[in-house]
C-alpha positions in Angstrom: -0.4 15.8 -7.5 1.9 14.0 -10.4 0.1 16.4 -12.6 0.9 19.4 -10.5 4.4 18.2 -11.0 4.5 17.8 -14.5 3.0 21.1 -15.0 5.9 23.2 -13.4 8.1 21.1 -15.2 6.5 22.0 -18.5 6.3 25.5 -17.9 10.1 25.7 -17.1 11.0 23.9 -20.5 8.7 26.2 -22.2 10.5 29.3 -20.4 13.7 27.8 -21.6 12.5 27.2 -25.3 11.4 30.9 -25.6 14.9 32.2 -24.0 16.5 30.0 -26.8 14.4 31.2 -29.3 14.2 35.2 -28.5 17.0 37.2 -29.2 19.2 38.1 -26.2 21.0 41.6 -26.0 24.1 43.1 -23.9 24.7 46.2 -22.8 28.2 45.8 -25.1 28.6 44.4 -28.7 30.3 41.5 -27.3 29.0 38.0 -26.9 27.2 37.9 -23.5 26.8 34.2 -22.0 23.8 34.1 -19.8 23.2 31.6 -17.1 19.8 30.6 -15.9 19.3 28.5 -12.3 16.3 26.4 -12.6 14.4 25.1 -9.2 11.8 23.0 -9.2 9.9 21.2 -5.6 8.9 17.8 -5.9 6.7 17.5 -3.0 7.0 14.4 -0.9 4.6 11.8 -2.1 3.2 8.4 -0.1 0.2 6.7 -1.3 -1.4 3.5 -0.9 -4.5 1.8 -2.5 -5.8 -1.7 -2.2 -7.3 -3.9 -5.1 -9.4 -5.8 -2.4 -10.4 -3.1 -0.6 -12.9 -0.1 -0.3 -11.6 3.1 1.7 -8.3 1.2 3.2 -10.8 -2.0 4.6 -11.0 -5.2 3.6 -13.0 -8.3 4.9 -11.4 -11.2 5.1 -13.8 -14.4 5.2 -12.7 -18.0 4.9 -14.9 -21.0 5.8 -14.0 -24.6 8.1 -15.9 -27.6 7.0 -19.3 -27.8 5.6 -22.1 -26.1 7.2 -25.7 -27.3 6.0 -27.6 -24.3 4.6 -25.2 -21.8 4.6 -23.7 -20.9 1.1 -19.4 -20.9 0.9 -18.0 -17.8 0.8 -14.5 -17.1 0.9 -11.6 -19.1 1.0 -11.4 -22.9 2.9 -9.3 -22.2 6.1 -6.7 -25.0 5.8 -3.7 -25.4 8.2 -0.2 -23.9 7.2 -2.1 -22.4 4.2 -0.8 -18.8 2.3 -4.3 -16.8 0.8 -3.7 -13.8 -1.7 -6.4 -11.2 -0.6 -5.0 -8.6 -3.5 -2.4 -6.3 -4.7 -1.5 -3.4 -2.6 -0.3 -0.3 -4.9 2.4 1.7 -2.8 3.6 4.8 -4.1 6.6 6.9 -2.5 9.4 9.4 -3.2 10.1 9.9 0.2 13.8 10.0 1.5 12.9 8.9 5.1 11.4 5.4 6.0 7.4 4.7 6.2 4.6 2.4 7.9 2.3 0.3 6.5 0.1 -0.2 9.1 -2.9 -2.6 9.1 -5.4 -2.5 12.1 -7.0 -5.8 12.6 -10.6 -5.7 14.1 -10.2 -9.1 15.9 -6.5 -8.3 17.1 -5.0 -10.8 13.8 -7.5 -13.8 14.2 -10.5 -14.9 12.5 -13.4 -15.4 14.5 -16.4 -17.4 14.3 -19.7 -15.7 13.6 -21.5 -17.8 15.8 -19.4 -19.0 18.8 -16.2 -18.2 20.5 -13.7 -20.2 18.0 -10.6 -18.3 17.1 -8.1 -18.9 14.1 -4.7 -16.9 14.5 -3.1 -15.7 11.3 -0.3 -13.8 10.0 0.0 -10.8 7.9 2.3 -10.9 4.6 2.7 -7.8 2.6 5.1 -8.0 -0.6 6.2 -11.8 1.1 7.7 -10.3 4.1 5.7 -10.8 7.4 4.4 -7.8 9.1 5.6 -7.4 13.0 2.4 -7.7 15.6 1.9 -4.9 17.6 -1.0 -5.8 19.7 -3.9 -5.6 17.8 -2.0 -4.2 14.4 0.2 -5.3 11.6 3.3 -3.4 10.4 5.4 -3.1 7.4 8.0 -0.6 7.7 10.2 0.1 4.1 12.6 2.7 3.3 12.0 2.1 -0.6 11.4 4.6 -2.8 9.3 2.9 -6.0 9.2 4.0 -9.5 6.7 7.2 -10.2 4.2 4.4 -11.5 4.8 2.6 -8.6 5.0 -0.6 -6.9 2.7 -3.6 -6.8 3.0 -6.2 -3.7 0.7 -8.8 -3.2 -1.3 -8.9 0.0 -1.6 -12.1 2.0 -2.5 -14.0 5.1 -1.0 -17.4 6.3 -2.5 -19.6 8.6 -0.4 -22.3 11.3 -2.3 -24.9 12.7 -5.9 -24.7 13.1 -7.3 -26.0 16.7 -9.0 -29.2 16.9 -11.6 -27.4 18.9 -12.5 -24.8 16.3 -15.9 -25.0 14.7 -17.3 -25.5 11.6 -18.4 -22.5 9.7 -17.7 -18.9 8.5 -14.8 -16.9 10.2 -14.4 -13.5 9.6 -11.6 -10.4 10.3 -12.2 -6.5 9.3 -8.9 -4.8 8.2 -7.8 -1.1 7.9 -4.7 -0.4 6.1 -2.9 2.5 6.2 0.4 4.4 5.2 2.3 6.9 6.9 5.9 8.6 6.8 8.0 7.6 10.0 
């Protein structure tokens, strides 16, 4: 799209070079001014991409205590504790506010792969927490970034774990997405 952009633009500058450069003539001897109106659309623009992600999904994994056999992956799930997943890369011109919105498989818990144990966590995009709305995150920003963009780091926190949880791998799905409001 940016280069869609950039080629309008350079095909204006190059219409004004030759104007400058070729001769212009009047009807009359006298020294005609000439005035030229240049438009150019910038179309609206809102992207996101994920360095942790495939497609807009991520997997998050962490690990409680040690289970025998079964190799660590992930991070260790520790009460009160921030994890960085990633960066996300957003991308927007727009003039109106958007939504990052993040769809959370287990409705914004960890679960056990092998018995019912939950662990609630929050979402933190850029260091701001995203509102819960049911089974969802969202992040909703007016910004417009730079036409390189903007880089926000991606993160969950945890609050307490329960006593009752068990030990072993816990695991959330998550779909981000982007949308104009």
């Amino acid at each position: 799209m940016m280069r869609g952009i950039r080629g309008a633009i350079a095909k204006a500058f190059f219409a004004l070079a030759l104007l400058a450069v070729l001769p212009v003539s009047a009807q009359s001897p006298n020294k005609t001014s000439v005035t030229i109106h240049l438009s150019v659309y910038v179309p609206p623009t809102l992207k996101l991409s994920l360095d942790f992600a495939s497609g807009g999904v991520a997997q998050i994994t962490g690990h409680l205590g040690t289970t025998p056999g079964t190799p660590k992956s992930g991070f260790e799930l520790k009460p009160n504790a921030v994890f960085t997943l990633g960066t996300a890369h957003i991308v927007s011109n727009l003039s109106s506010s958007y939504s990052i919105v993040v769809q959370s498989m287990n409705g914004g818990t960890l679960k056990h792969n092998n018995s019912e144990s939950e662990i609630a966590y929050s979402l933190l995009v850029g260091g701001v927490p995203a509102a819960r709305y049911g089974d969802a995150f969202r992040v909703v920003s007016s910004m417009r970034t730079p036409r390189e963009g903007l880089a926000l780091p991606v993160s969950i926190a945890l609050g307490n774990i329960p006593s009752s949880a068990s030990a072993g791998v816990y695991t959330d799905n998550l779909l981000f997405n982007i949308m104009a409001n």
